[in-house]
N, C-alpha and C positions, 0 to 999 in steps of 0.2 A: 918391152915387158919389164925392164928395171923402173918404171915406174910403179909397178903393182907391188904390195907387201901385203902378208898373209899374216892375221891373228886368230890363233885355238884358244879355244878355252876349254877345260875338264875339269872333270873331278870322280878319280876311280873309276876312268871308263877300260881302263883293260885295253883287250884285243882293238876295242873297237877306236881307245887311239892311236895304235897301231899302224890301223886301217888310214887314219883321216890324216898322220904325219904321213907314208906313202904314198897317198894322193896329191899331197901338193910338189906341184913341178920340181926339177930338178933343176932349171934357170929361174929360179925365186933366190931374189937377190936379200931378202931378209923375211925369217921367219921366226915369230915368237908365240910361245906356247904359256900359259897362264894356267896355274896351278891350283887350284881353291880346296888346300888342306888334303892332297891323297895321301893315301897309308898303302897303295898297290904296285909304286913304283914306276907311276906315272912318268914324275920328274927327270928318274935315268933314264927312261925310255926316252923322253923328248931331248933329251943332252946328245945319248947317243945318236939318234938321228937330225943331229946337227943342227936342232932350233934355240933359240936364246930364251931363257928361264927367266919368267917371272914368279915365285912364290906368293904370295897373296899373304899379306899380317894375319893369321890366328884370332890377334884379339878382337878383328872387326866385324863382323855380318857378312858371310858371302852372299852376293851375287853376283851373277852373269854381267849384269852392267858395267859390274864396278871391275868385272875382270876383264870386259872387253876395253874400259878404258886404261886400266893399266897398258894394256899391250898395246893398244893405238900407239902411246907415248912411248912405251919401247922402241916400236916401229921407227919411230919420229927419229929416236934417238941414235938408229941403226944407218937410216939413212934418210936423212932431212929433205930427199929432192923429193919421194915418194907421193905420187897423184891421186894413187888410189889403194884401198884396200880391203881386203875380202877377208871378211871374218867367219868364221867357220867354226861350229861346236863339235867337241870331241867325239860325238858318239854319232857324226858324220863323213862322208866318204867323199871329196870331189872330184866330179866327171871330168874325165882326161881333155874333151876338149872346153869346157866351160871358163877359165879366166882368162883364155883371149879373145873369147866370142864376150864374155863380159864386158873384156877394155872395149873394142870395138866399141859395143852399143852404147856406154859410156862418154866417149870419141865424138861418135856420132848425134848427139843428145845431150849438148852442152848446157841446157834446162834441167838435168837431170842428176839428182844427188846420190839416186840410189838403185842397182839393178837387177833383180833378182829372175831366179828361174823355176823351175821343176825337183821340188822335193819328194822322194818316194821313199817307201819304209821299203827295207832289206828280205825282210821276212812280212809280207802283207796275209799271206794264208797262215802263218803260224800258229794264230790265236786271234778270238772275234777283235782285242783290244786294239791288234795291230791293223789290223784292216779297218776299223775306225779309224785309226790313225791316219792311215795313207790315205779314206778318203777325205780324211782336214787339209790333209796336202791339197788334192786338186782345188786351186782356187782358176780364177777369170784370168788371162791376161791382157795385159792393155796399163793403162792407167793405173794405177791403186794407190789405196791410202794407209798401206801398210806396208813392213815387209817382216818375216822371222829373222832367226838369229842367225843363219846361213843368207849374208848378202854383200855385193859388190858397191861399196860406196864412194864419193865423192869427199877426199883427203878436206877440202877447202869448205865445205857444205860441211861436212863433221865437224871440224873444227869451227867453225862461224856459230852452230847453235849449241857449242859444249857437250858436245859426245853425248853419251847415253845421261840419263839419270840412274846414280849406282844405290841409292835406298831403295829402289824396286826391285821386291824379289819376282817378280813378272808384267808383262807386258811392256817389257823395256822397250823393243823393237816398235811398237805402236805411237808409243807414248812419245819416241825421237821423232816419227813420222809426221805427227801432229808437230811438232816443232821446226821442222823442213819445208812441211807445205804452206806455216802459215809466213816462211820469207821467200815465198815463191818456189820454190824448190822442186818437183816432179818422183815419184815413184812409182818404177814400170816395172812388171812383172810380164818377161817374153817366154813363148814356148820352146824351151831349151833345157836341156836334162841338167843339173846345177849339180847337186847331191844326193846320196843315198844317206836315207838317216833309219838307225837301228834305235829302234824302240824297246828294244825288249822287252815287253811288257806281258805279261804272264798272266796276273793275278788279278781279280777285283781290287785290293786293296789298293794297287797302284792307280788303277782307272779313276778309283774314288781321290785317291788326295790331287792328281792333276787337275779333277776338276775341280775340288776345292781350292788350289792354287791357279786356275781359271777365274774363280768367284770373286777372289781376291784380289785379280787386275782387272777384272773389268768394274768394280766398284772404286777400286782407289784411280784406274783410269778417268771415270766419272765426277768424283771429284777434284781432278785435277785439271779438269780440262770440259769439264759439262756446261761448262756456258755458250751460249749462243754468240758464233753462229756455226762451231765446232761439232756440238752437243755431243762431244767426244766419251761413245759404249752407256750413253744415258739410258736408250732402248733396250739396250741388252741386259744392263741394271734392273731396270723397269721389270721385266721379263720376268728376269732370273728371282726378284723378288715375290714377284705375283705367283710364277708356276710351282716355284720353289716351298711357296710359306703362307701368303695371303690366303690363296684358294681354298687349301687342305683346311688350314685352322677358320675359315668362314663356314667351310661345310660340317667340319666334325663339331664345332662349339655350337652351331643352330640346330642338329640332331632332334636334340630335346624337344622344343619348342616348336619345330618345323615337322614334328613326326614321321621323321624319316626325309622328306623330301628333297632339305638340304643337300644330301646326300647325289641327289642330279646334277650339284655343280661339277661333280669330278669327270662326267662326261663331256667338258674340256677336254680330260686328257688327251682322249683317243680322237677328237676331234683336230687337235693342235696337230697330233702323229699322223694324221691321213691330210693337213695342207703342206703339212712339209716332206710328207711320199711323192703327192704331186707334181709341187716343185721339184723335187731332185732328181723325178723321173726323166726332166730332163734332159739330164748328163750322167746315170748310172741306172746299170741292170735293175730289173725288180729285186733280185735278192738284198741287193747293194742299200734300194732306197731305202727299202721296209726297215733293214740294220742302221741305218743312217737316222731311221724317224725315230726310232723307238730311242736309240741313243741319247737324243737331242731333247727328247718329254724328260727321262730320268734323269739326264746331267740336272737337272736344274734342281735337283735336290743338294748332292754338294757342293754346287755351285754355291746355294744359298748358306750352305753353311762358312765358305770361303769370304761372301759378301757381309754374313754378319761377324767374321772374324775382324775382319778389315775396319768397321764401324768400330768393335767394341776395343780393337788397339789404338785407336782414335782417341777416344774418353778416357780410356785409361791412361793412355800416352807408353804406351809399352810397343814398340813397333813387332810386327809378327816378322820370324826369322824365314831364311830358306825352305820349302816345301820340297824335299825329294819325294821320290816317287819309283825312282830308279835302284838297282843294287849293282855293286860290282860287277864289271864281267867275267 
């Protein structure tokens, strides 16, 4: 297990990186914690429980990427023989047995760069936001073409395709996956409890800007990677543009002219919400799907405004910063 090394990354998560320093073993032979500007005390916290500080420059753009690459290279620099390493976000908990059932499959799956497991929110009944949440978590295992930002990786695959990209302030995690799988690389996702991740998510306002900050990786994902035969989140683009902005503004601008009738296209909506109850019926309750459809029609309103943020930082050349969504704990 001295091959495994462990990177956090935070920013003002409080208790809850409290929670996610505690969780990692007490035979982890290096661990480093990556900093992106707290004001709550973060930093002492991660000193005192014995992990190596990285601060993150002020004058630059956070992101997630760009913290997780910092800390990979700590790691490097902690101890050079390191094969693998499990990065892990603050406002996450890791299951006591998960990084040796990690190495293991790792071990075992010498095709495989990357290997993740079972994400659940802390609190899923808290709030409707949360339980949306946890059910984003339940994804397929087997094969994927993804992983999030709690994942066991392949030191040598990481470093072959240059770690994350750190000018994404989302969908970092995707956007490396597409770059693993196209040098043959494998990403599994096994039925194994991995982390406990707290959302604290409360309010509307937070539900709105995640998905605004959704909008805005699955569009800059899209152009960075939408060529055939990737067509890397082009469909989701597609989508997000259509349900989001096309539809609305073809119905209410032909009003006039159409004498009301226009007004029949938006029965999409509820059309689009009962194939995706359907579909989900197959893996959650009724109450479950119904919350899961109805979620998935309205995301696509901030989404759209996320995707046209993305476009108009393009033209302008102004790149969009950080998206929180979260507050201290």
């Amino acid at each position: 297990m001295s091959r495994l090394g462990f990177v956090l990354i935070g920013r003002n998560e409080g208790e809850r990186l409290e929670r996610c320093l505690d969780s990692i073993p007490r035979w982890a032979s290096a661990v480093v914690y990556v900093d992106s500007g707290s004001t709550d005390g973060s930093v002492a916290l991660a000193r005192a429980k014995g992990a190596s500080v990285v601060i993150l420059d002020t004058t630059m753009p956070f992101t997630a990427a760009r913290a997780r690459n910092a800390g990979f290279e700590r790691l490097l620099s902690l101890n050079p023989e390191i094969e693998f390493v499990q990065f892990v976000d603050g406002d996450c908990e890791l299951d006591r047995a998960w990084p040796e059932r990690g190495v293991r499959e790792l071990e075992a799956r010498p095709e495989a760069a990357v290997i993740c497991g079972r994400r659940r929110e802390r609190f899923p009944d808290r709030t409707i936001y949360n339980r949306i949440i946890d059910m984003e978590w339940d994804t397929p295992v087997g094969d994927a073409k993804a992983c999030g930002g709690d994942a066991m990786m392949r030191v040598s695959s990481f470093r072959q395709v240059g770690g994350f990209n750190p000018k994404l302030i989302a969908g970092e995690e995707p956007e490396l996956c597409v770059r693993l799988r196209q040098k043959a690389w494998k990403i599994l996702r096994i039925d194994a409890e991995m982390t406990i991740h707290d959302a604290a998510m409360t309010r509307f306002q937070q539900c709105w800007k995640r998905n605004v900050r959704a909008g805005h990786a699955y569009s800059e994902g899209a152009a960075m990677h939408g060529r055939a035969p990737e067509r890397h989140w082009v469909r989701e683009t597609v989508s997000i543009v259509f349900w989001g902005f096309l539809l609305p503004l073809f119905s209410l601008s032909l009003v006039h002219s159409s004498h009301g009738s226009s007004l029949l296209l938006l029965a999409g909506y509820p059309i689009l919400a009962l194939r995706i109850y359907r579909r989900s019926r197959r893996r959650m309750q009724r109450a479950d799907a119904s919350l899961w459809a109805l979620y998935c029609v309205l995301s696509k309103f901030p989404m759209f405004v996320g995707c046209a943020e993305y476009f108009l930082s393009r033209i302008t050349g102004n790149p969009r910063r950080l998206v929180e969504y979260k507050g201290s704990a």
